[in-house]
C-alpha positions in Angstrom: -21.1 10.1 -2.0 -17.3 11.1 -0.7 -16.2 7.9 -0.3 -17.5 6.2 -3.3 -14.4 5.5 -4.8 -12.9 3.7 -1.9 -16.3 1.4 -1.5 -15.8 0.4 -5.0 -11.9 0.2 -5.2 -12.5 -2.6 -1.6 -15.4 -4.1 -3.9 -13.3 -5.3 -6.8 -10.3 -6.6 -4.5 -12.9 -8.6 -2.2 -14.4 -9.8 -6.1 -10.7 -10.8 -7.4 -9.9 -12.6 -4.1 -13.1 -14.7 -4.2 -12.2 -15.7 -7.9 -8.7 -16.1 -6.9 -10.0 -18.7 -4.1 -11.1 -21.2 -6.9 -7.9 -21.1 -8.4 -5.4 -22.5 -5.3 -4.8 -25.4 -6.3 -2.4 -24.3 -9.7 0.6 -26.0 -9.3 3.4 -24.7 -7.1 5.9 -24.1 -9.7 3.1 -21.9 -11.8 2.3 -19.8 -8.9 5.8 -19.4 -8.3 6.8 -18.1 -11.3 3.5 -15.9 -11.7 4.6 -14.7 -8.5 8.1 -13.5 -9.8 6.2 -11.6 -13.0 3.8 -9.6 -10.6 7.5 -9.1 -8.4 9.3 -7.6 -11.4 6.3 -5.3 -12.3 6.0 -4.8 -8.7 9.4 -3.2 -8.8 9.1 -1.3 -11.5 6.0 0.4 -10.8 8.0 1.3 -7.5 11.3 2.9 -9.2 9.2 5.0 -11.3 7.8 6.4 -8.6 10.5 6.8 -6.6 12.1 8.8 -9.5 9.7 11.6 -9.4 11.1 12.9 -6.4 12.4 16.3 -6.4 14.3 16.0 -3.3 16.6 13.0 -2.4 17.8 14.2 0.6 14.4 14.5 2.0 13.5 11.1 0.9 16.5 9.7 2.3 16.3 11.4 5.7 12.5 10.4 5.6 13.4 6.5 5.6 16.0 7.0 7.8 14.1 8.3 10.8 10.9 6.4 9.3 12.6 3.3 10.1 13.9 4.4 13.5 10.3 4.9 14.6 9.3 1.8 12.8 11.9 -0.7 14.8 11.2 1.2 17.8 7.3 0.5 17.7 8.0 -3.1 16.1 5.0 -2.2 13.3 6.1 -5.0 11.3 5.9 -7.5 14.4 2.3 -6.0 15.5 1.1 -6.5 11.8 2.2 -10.1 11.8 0.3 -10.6 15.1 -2.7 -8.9 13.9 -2.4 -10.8 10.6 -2.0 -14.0 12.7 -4.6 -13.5 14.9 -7.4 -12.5 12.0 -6.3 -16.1 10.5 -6.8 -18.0 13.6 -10.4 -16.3 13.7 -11.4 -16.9 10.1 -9.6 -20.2 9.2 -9.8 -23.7 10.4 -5.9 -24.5 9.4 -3.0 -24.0 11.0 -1.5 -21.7 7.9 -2.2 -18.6 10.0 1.6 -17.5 8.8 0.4 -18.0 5.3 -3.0 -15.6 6.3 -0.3 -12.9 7.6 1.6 -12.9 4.8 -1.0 -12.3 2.5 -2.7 -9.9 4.5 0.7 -7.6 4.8 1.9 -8.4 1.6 -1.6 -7.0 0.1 -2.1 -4.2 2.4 1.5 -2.7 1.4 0.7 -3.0 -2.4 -3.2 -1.4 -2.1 -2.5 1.1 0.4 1.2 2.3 -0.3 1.2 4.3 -4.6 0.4 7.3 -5.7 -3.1 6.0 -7.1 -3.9 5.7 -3.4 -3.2 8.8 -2.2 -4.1 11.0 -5.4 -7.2 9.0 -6.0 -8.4 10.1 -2.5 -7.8 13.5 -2.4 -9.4 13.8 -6.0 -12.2 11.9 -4.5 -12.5 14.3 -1.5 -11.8 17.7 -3.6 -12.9 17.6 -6.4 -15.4 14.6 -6.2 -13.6 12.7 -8.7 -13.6 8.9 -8.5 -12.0 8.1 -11.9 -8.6 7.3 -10.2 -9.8 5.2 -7.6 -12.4 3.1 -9.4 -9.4 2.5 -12.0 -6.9 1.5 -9.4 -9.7 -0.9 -7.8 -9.3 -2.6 -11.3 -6.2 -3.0 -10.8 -6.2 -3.9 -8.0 -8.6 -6.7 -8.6 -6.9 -8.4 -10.7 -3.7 -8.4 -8.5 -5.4 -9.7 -5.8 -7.0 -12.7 -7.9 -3.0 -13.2 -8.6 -2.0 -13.0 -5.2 -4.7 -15.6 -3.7 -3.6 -18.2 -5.6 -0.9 -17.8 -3.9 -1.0 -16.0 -0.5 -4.3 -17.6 0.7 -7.4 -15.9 2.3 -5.0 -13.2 3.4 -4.8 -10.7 0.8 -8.9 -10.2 1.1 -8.7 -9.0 4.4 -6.5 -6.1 2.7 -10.0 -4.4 2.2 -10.0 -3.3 5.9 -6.9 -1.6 6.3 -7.5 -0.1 3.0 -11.2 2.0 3.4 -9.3 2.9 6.3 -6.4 4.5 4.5 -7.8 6.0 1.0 -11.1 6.6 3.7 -9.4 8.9 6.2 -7.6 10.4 3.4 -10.6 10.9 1.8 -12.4 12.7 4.2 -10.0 14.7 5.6 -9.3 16.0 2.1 -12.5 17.5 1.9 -10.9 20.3 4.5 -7.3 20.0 3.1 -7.6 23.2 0.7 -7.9 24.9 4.0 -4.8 24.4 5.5 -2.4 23.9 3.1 -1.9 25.7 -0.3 -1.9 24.3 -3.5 1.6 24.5 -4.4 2.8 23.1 -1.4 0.1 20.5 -1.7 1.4 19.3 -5.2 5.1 19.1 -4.0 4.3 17.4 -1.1 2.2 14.6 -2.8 5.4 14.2 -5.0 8.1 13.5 -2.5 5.2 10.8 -0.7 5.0 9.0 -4.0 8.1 8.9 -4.0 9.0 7.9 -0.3 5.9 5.3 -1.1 7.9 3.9 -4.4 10.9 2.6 -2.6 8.8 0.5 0.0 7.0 -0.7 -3.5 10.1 -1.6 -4.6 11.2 -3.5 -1.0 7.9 -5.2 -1.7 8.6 -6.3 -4.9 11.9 -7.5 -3.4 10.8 -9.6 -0.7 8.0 -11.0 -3.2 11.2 -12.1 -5.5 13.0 -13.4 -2.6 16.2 -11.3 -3.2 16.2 -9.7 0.7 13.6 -10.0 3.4 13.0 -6.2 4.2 10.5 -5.5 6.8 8.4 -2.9 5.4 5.7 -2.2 7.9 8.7 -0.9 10.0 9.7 1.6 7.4 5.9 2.8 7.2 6.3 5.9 9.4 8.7 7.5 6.9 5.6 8.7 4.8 4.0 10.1 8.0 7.7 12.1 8.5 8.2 12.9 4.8 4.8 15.6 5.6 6.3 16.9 8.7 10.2 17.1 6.7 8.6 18.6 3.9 6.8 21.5 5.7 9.8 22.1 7.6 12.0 22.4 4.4 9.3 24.8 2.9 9.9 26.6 5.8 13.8 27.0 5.8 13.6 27.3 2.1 
């Protein structure tokens, strides 16, 4: 089945957020300073991303018009609403905020890596789940982490997430028609790397150094695939 990988990457997050339910009621400052570990690792597992790139300029000019599409839709403010609303329909609290946190804050860190995207195309080319089913490991045990302290949100990441590594998924199966191989591998390089720096504004915001909105920057890794083909062009 195509989209094996993606069922059982969603299965362990929804498995580490039900364990991570249990454990809410750690004390603050422990979750706090858990919280600033998973930020620092956060981080670097962003940079080294972001340093595979072969082409800085592109990157640059990626996030640049990435977030000019981004404030122009207000993604970060829809997200937040959506977030919002999901908690008002599946909690009895008041702590929707705390729901849309979680839910972003998740949904960035699943869906945004080059585990994601690679695992998915290997997945839909080659029929290879090995990435995936590792990163759902991962991912697990992040998301037990980041229930303890983010709430019911961060299981509601599954959604956004079969959607993402999903579509990718399929539409790989076809992708070897379109575009080449070499420009395929150059082009998955410079989204890892566009992908890294919003890891790293993630990592940020979870350490409280600057409040970035990152859902607005999101369109940059739709434009780094357009910038990318254009170069190839030129070039």
């Amino acid at each position: 089945m195509v989209l094996f990988g993606t069922i059982v990457n969603a299965l362990l997050i929804l498995l580490g957020s039900l364990i991570g339910l249990f454990f809410t009621k750690i004390p603050e400052r422990y979750k706090e300073t858990v919280m600033h570990g998973i930020g620092l690792a956060v981080v670097l597992i962003g940079l080294q991303m972001a340093f595979s790139t072969n082409n800085m300029v592109l990157v640059l000019v990626s996030l640049m018009f990435g977030a000019i599409v981004g404030e122009f839709l207000r993604i970060e403010d829809f997200l937040n609403d959506l977030g919002n609303w999901l908690g008002s329909k599946f909690t009895n609290t008041d702590d929707s905020t705390s729901v849309s946190q979680g839910f972003i804050t998740a949904t960035m860190i699943f869906c945004i890596g080059a585990m994601a995207i690679i695992g998915s195309l290997d997945s839909g080319i080659r029929g290879d789940h090995e990435v995936l089913i590792t990163k759902g490991i991962i991912d697990g045990f992040t998301a037990l982490v980041l229930t303890t302290t983010l709430g019911f949100g961060v299981m509601l990441s599954v959604v956004p997430l079969v959607l993402y590594q999903g579509l990718i998924t399929l539409f790989a199966t076809q992708i070897e028609n379109w575009i080449p191989e070499s420009i395929l591998n150059g082009l998955i390089l410079e989204i890892t790397a566009v992908g890294g720096l919003l890891i790293v504004a993630i990592g940020m915001n979870l350490l409280k150094i600057k409040t970035i909105r990152i859902a607005n920057l999101m369109p940059a890794l739709l434009l780094v695939v357009l910038f990318y083909y254009i170069s190839d062009l030129i070039l």
